[in-house]
C-alpha positions, 0 to 999 in steps of 0.5 A: 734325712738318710736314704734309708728314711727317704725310701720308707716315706715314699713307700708309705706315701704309695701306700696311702694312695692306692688305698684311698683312691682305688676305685671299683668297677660297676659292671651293672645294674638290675632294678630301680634307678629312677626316683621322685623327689620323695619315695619311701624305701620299698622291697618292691623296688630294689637295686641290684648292682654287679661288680668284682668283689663288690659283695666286700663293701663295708658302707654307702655314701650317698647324696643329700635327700637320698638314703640307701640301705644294704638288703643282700650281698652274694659272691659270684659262687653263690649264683646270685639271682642277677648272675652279673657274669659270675660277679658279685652283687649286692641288693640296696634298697634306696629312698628319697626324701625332698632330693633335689632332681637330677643325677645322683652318685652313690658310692658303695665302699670296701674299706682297707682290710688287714692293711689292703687298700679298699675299693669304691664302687659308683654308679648313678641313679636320676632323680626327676621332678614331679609335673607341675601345672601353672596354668590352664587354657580351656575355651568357654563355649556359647552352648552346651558341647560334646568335646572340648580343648584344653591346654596344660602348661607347665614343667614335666608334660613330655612324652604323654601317651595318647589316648589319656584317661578321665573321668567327671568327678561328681560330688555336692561340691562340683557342678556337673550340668548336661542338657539331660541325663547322664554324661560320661568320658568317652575319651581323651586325645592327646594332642600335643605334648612337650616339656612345657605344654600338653593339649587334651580333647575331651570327649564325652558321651552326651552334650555337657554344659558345665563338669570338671574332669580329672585327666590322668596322664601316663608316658611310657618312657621310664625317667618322664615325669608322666611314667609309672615311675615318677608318677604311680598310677599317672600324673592326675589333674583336674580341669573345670570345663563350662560353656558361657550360657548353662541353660537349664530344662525340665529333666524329668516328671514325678508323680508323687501321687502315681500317675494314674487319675480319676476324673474329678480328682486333684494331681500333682506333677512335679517338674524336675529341673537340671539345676535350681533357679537362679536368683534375680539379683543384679548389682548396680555401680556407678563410676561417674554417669556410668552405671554397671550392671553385673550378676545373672542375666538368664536368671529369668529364663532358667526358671521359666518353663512354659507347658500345656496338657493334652488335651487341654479340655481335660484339665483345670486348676484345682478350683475348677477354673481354667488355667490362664493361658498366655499366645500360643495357649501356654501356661507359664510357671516359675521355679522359687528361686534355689529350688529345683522342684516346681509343682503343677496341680490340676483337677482332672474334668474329663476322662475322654470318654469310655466306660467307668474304670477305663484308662486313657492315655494323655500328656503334659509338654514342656519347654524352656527357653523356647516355645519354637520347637518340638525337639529335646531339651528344651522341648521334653513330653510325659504321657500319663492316664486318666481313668473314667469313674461312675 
């Protein structure tokens, strides 16, 4: 090869290289440069990214999982609306599709012009993994409880702000039990928070016995998994808390019929319960001389409710006779099994006294579970009225 050849060849070799290897410079960014696994490209949540000619690109390259979409280019005297320091710029518009997480480099690239080596510009965006929860420790308390501890483990519970949010879902496939009435979220503390780990207190407005709450769970960082980034309108779990021993109380009186009666007339007083009555039904295995015994064991105390009128001399059956009576001059009735509706009917044979069409007043008490109180909820009263008649 003559030197002439040899020159030519070293020339073109030059060329070569600084075509395909000259890289340009990113001075900035402006926009969206954390992603979840999958997001759907969006105008709302576009990328500006500043560099010298950058406006000249011709293509992108991108990772697997992500995909990038050229919206805009401007020069630097254009003025474009990120005013890189009198650069250019260009808008992307970038998706993701089951990307893996972690650092993505995407490149935008001017190719060779009129024999001009090209430029690439790089730059980086994150792609973080969503939270993720294993497990769930929540403690079973013996009673009925106005705040309970619940701990989350998991992937991505860093950096959660404190207070959280929640809220009981109800609906006909969760159980929701307080004491009596209603129940509400007052709070929620965040305890603790780690990248594998998140401890929560729940605090509610009345005492519950079983509900399930859905925790949301924000962080201010914007690349946390928890972040409004990651994470849109924050990362939502559900978590069932119970206590070891649901009691259930009388919750309320109907009167289907009002609650004004004439003496001598029939009346019905329906006790609503919280829940409907257990069955009694209990399974007996034997392994060897062992029997064991599983299913309810409260069943009968959570259909029992024990009550009394007052006065008690104002009131019989419906037949006219008196109402059996056990110590304490009690009468016990029992729910039907899943049924959350017991009815009391009684003749009224007194009105107490008065002239024909005057109203007094009179009661019916309840308890469940224990007779030794006078105190809700297992202690509950009504009042309603008599009236006296010619």
């Amino acid at each position: 090869m003559n030197t002439t050849t040899r020159w030519f060849a070293l020339a073109l070799l030059v060329g070569l290289v600084w075509e395909t290897s000259m890289a340009g410079t990113v001075i900035g960014t402006v926009g969206k440069t954390c992603y979840p696994p999958t997001f759907a490209q969006s105008n709302t949540a576009l990328l500006d990214v500043g560099g010298d000619w950058i406006e000249n690109i011709d293509r992108v390259t991108s990772p697997a999982g992500v995909s990038v979409t050229i919206v805009a280019k401007y020069n630097g005297s254009q003025g474009n609306p990120r005013n890189f320091g009198g650069k250019g710029m260009v808008t992307l518009k970038i998706g993701t599709s089951n990307a893996s997480p972690g650092t993505k480099t995407i490149n935008l690239i001017n190719d060779p012009d009129l024999g001009v080596g090209g430029e690439t510009f790089s730059f980086t965006i994150t792609v973080a993994a969503l939270p993720t929860v294993t497990s769930v420790d929540v403690p079973t308390p013996a009673d009925a409880f106005q705040d309970i501890t619940v701990t989350l483990t998991g992937t991505g519970l860093q950096g959660a702000v404190d207070p959280a949010s929640g809220a009981i879902v109800i609906d006909n496939l969760v159980p929701f039990i307080t004491i009596g009435g209603t129940a509400t979220v007052s709070s929620v503390r965040v305890l603790n928070s780690s990248e594998t780990s998140l401890q929560a207190k729940i605090i509610f407005s009345a005492l519950i016995q079983d509900a399930t709450v859905e925790l949301t769970l924000k962080s201010n960082a914007a690349c946390s998994p928890l972040s409004n980034t990651i994470s849109p309108g924050g990362f939502k779990k559900k978590v069932r808390v119970k206590s070891s021993n649901v009691k259930n109380y009388v919750e309320s009186f109907v009167f289907p019929q009002g609650s004004t009666f004439d003496r001598n007339s029939i009346g019905t007083i329906n006790l609503n319960l919280l829940f409907a009555a257990p069955t009694n039904t209990q399974t007996r295995t034997r392994t060897g001389a062992l029997i064991t015994i599983t299913g309810p064991t409260n069943a009968t105390q959570n259909s029992t409710v024990f009550y009394k009128f007052v006065p008690s001399n104002a009131f019989t059956r419906p037949d006219g006779t008196p109402f059996p009576t056990i110590t304490g001059g009690f009468i016990q009735v029992k729910a039907n099994p899943g049924e959350d509706v017991i009815p009391i009917s009684f003749k009224v044979v007194d009105c107490l006294g008065g002239q024909p069409g005057q109203v007094n007043t009179v009661k019916i008490q309840t308890w469940m579970h224990t007779t030794n109180t006078n105190l809700p909820p297992s202690f509950v009263e009504k009042t309603f009225s008599v009236r006296c008649i010619q």
